[in-house]
C-alpha positions as CSV (number, residue, x, y, z in Angstrom):
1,X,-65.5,-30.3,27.6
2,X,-64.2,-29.3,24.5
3,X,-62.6,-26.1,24.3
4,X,-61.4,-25.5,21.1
5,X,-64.4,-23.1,19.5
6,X,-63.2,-21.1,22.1
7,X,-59.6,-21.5,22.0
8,X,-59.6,-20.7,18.2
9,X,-60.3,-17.2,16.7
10,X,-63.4,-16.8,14.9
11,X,-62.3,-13.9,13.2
12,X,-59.5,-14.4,11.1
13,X,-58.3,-11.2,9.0
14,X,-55.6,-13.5,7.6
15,X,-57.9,-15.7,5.5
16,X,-57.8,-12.3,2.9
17,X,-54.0,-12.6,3.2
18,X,-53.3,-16.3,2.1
19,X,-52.7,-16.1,-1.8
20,X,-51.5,-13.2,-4.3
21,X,-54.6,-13.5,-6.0
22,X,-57.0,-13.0,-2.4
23,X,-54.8,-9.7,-1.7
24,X,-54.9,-8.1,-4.7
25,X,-59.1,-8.3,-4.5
26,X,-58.9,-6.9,-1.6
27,X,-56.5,-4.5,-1.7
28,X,-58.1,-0.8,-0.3
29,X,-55.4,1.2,-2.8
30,X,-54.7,0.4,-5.8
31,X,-52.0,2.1,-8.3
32,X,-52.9,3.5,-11.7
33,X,-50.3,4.8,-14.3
34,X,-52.8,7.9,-15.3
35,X,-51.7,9.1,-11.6
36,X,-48.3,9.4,-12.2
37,X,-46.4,12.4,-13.3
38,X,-42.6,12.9,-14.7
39,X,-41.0,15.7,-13.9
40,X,-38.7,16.1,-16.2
41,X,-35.3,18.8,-16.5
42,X,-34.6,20.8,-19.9
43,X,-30.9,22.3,-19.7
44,X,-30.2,25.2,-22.6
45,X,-27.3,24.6,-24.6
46,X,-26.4,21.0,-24.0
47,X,-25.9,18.7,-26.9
48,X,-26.5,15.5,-25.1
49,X,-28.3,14.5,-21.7
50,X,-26.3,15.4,-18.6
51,X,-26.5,12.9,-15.6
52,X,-27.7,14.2,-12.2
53,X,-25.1,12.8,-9.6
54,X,-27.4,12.7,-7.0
55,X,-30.4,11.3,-8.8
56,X,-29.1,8.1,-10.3
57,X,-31.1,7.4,-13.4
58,X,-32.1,11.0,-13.6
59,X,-31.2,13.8,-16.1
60,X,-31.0,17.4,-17.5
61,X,-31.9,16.9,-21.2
62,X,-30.5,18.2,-24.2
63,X,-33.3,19.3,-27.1
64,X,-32.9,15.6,-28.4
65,X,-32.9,13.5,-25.7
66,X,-36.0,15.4,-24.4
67,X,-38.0,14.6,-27.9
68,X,-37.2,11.2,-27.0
69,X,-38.2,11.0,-23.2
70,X,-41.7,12.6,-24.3
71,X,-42.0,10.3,-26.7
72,X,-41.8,7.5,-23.9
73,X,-43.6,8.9,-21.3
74,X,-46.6,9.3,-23.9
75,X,-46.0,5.5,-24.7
76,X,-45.9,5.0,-21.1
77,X,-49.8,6.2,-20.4
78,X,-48.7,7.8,-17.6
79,X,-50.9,11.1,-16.8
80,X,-48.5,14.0,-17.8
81,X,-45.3,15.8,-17.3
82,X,-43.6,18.5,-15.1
83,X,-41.5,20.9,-17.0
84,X,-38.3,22.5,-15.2
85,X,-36.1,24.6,-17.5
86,X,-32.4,25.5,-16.5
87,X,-31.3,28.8,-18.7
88,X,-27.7,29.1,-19.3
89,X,-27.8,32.6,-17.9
90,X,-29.4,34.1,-14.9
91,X,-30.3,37.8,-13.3
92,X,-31.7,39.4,-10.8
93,X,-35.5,39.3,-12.5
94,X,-35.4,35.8,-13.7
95,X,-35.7,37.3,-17.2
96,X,-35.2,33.8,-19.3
97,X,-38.6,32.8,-17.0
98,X,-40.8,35.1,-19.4
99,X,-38.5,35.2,-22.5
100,X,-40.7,33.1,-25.4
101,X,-37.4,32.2,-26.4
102,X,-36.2,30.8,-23.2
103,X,-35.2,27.2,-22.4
104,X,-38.9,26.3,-20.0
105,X,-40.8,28.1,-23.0
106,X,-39.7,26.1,-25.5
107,X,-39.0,23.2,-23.8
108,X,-43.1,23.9,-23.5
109,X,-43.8,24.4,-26.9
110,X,-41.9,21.2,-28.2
111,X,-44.0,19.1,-25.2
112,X,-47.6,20.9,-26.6
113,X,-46.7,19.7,-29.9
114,X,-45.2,16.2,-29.7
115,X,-47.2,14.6,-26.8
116,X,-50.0,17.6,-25.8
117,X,-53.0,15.2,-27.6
118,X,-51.9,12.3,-25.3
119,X,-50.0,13.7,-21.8
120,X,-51.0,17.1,-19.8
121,X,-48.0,19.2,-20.7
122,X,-47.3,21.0,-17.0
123,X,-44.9,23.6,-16.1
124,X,-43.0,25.2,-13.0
125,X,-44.0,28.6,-12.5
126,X,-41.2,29.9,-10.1
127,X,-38.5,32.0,-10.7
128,X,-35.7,30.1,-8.5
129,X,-34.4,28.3,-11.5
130,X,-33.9,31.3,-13.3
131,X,-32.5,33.6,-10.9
132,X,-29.1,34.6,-10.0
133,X,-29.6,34.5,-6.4
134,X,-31.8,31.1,-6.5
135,X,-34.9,32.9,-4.6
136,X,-38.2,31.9,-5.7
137,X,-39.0,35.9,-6.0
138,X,-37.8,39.5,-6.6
139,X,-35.6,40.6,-3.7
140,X,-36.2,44.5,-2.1
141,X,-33.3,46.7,-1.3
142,X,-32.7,44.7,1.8
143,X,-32.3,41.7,0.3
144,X,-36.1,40.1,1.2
145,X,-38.6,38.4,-0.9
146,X,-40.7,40.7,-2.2
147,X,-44.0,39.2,-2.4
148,X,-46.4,41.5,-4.3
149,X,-43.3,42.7,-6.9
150,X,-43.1,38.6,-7.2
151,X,-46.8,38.8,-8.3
152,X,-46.2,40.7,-11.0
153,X,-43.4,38.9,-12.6
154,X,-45.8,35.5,-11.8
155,X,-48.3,36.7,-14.2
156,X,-46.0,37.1,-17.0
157,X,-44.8,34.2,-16.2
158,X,-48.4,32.6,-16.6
159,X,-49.2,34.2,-19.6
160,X,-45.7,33.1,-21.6
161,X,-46.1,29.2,-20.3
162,X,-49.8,29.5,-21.5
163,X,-48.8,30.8,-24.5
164,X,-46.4,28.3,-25.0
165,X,-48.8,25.6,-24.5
166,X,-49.1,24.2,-20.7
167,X,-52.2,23.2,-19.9
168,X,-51.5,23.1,-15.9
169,X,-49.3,25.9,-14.4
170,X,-47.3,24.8,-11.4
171,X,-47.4,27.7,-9.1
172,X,-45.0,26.5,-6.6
173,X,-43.2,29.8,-5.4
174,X,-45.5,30.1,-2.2
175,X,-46.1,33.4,-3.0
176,X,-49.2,34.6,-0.8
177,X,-52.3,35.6,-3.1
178,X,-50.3,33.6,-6.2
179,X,-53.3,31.9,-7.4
180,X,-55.8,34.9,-7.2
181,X,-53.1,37.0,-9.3
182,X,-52.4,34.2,-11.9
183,X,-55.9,33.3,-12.2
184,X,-57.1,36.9,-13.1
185,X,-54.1,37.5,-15.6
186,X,-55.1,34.3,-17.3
187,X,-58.8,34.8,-17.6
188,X,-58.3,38.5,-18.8
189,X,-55.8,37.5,-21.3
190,X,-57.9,34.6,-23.1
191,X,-56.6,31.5,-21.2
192,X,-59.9,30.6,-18.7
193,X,-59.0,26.9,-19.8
194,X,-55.6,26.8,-18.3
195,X,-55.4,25.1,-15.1
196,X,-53.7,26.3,-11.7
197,X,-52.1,23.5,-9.5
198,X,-51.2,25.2,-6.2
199,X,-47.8,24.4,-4.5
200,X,-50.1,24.9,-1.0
201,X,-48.7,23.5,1.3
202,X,-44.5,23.2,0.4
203,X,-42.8,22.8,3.3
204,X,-38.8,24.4,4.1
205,X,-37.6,20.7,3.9
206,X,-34.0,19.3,3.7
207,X,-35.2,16.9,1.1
208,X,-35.0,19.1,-1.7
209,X,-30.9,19.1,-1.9
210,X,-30.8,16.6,-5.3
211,X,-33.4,19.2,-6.9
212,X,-30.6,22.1,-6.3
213,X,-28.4,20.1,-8.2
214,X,-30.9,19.4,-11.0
215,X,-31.7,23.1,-11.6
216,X,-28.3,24.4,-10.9
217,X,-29.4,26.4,-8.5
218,X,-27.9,29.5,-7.0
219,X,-29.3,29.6,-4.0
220,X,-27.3,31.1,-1.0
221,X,-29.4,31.0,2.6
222,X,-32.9,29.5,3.1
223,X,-36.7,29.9,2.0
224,X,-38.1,29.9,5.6
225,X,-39.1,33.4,5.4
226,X,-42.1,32.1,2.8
227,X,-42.2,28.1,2.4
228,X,-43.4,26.0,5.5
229,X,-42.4,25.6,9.2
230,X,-42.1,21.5,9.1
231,X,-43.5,21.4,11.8
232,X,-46.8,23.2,10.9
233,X,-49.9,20.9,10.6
234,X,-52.9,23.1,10.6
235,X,-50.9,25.6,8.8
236,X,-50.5,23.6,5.3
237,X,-54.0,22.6,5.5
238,X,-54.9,26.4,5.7
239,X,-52.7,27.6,3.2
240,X,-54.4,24.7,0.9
241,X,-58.1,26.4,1.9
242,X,-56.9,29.9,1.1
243,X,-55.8,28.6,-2.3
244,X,-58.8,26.9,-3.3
245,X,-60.8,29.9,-1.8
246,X,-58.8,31.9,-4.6
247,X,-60.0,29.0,-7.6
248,X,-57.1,26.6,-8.0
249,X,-58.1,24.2,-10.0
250,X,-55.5,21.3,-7.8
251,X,-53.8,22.1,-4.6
252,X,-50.7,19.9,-3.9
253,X,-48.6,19.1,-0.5
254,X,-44.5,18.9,-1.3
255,X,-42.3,16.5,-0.1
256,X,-45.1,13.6,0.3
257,X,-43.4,11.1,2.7
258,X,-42.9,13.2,5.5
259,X,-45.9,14.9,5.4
260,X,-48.4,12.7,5.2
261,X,-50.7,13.9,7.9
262,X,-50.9,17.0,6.2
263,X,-52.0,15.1,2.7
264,X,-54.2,13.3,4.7
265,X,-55.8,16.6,6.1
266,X,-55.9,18.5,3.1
267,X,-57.3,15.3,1.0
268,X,-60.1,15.3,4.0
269,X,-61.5,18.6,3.7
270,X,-60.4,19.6,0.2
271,X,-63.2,19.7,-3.1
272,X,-60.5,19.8,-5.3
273,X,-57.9,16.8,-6.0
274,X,-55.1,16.8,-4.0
275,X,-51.7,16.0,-6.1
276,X,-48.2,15.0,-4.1
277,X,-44.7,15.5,-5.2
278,X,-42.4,12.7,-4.3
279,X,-38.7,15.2,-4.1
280,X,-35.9,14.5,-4.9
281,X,-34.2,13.6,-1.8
282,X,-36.9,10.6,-1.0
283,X,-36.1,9.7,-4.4
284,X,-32.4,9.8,-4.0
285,X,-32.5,8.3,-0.4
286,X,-34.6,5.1,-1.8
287,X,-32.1,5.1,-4.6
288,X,-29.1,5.4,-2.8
289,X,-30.4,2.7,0.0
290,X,-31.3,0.0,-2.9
291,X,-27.6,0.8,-4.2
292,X,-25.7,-0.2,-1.0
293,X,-27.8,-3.5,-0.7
294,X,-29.6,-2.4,2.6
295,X,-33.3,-2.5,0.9
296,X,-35.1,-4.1,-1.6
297,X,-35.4,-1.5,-4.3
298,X,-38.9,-2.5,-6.1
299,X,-40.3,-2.6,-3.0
300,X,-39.7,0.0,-1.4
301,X,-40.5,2.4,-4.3
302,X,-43.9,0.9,-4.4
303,X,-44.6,1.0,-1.0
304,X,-43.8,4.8,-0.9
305,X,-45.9,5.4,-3.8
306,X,-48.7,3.2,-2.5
307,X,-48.3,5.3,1.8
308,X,-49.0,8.5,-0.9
309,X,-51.8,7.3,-2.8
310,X,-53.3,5.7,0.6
311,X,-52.9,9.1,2.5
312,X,-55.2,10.7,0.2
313,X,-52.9,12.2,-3.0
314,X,-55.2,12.0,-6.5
315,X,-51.5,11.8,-8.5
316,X,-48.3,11.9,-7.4
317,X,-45.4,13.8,-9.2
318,X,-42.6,11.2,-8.7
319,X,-39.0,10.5,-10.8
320,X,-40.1,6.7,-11.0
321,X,-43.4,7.8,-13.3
322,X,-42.3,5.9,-16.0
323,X,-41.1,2.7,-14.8
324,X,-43.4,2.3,-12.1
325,X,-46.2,2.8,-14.8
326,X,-44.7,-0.3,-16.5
327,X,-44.8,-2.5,-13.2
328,X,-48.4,-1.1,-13.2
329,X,-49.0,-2.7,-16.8
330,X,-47.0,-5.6,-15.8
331,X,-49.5,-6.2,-12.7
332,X,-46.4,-6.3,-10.4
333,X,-47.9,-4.2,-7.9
334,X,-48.9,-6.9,-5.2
């Protein structure tokens, strides 16, 4: 008796494996450049880009080299750009945060003008970077976030960056009732066409180290008493519910790679899109990895981009935007 129809598997999932050419047909995600966004660091009063030590291939740019990077990133087709400003001075109000004159504000305005027809300008509405104790809000007496105070300064905030020309405010302080507050200010002042994209579910992660060093922060203790327990699942996907509840127009989950159960959740249940930043310290891990020789560089980048996009994320905020769009163009994705 011959046995071999039933010593050989019928089914073979391998046959869509064989060839470049069978896997990328049936590949279940696929990469797109318009789902990639830079985020990108303006420092005020520097005459020439600055490295970032900890982000290899990363930097704060001067007025110059940040003409030229938007010029790229437009060339690029990428879908937009993340705006972080670092102001020369700091106080207790974040007061360079609302100044039209201040380094994010302009920084906006130059970014409306050169590339605004062909990239979404976006910009990071928190106060951490211009603070000179590096909290995200307005401390009380005793030396706490104050959350409704925060509100206020948040709107003015909103209404400066819209004025300035952002088309998608990044409300990442994880302010409770942030995008209910921002939202009214913006329609009552004239801006219903500006778009909120909710920081919803950013967790207290370690990962964010590289990013401290990017904005010069001044941050002394933690942010635990208002971003995310890590080890909170239902609680991101709530706080992404109460945000669209209160009309964000994107809500996003921050870092992406450890938390992709929570993307997954909130890309589940949410009508809006669901965006992901890839931080700095997955960034600076990957690079720093590739740069002793213990992974293969190219691909690991694309498969961390690829585990975001398959977990759910719309776009992903991610320091490789520009040179992973090119691999994109290049079809060197497989």
């Amino acid at each position: 008796m011959n046995n071999s129809a039933t010593s050989s598997p019928v089914v073979r999932p391998r046959r869509l494996r064989e060839t470049a050419a069978l896997r990328r047909a049936t590949a279940e995600t696929r990469l797109h450049a318009a789902d990639l966004v830079l985020p990108m660091f303006v420092r005020e009063g520097l005459s020439e880009p600055a490295p970032i030590l900890s982000m290899p291939g990363v930097v704060q740019h001067s007025t110059d080299s940040f003409r030229r990077a938007l010029a790229e990133a437009a060339e690029s087709s990428i879908g937009g750009v993340m705006l972080f400003g670092v102001p020369e001075h700091r106080d207790a109000l974040g007061s360079g945060a609302t100044d039209p004159q201040g380094v994010l504000n302009m920084a906006t305005e130059i970014a409306a003008a050169e590339i605004g027809d062909s990239l979404v300008v976006q910009t990071d509405l928190c106060l951490d970077e211009f603070t000179d104790h590096g909290h995200c809000g307005v401390l009380n007496d005793r030396g706490q976030v104050d959350n409704d105070a925060t509100l206020e300064r948040y709107c003015e905030m909103a209404l400066a960056q819209a004025a300035a020309g952002s088309r998608i405010l990044g409300l990442s302080g994880m302010m409770d009732g942030q995008v209910a507050a921002t939202r009214a200010v913006l329609d009552e002042h004239g801006y219903p066409d500006v778009a909120l994209l909710a920081y919803s579910a950013k967790y207290a992660s370690a990962l964010y180290g590289p990013f401290r060093e990017a904005v010069d922060s001044q941050l002394v203790g933690n942010r635990r008493s208002y971003q995310l327990d890590p080890g909170n699942r239902r609680e991101g996907l709530r706080e992404a519910l109460i945000d669209v509840s209160e009309a964000a127009d994107i809500v996003m989950v921050k870092p992406a790679l450890s938390y992709l159960d929570v993307l997954s959740d909130v890309a589940a249940a949410s009508p809006v899109p669901v965006w992901a930043y890839q931080v700095s310290g997955e960034y600076a891990m990957i690079e720093a990895a590739a740069a002793n020789g213990w992974i293969d560089r190219d691909r690991a980048i694309l498969e961390s981009i690829t585990s975001i996009t398959r977990a759910g994320a719309d776009t992903t905020l991610t320091y490789w935007a520009i040179e992973l769009a090119a691999w994109i163009h290049e079809g060197r994705t497989a």
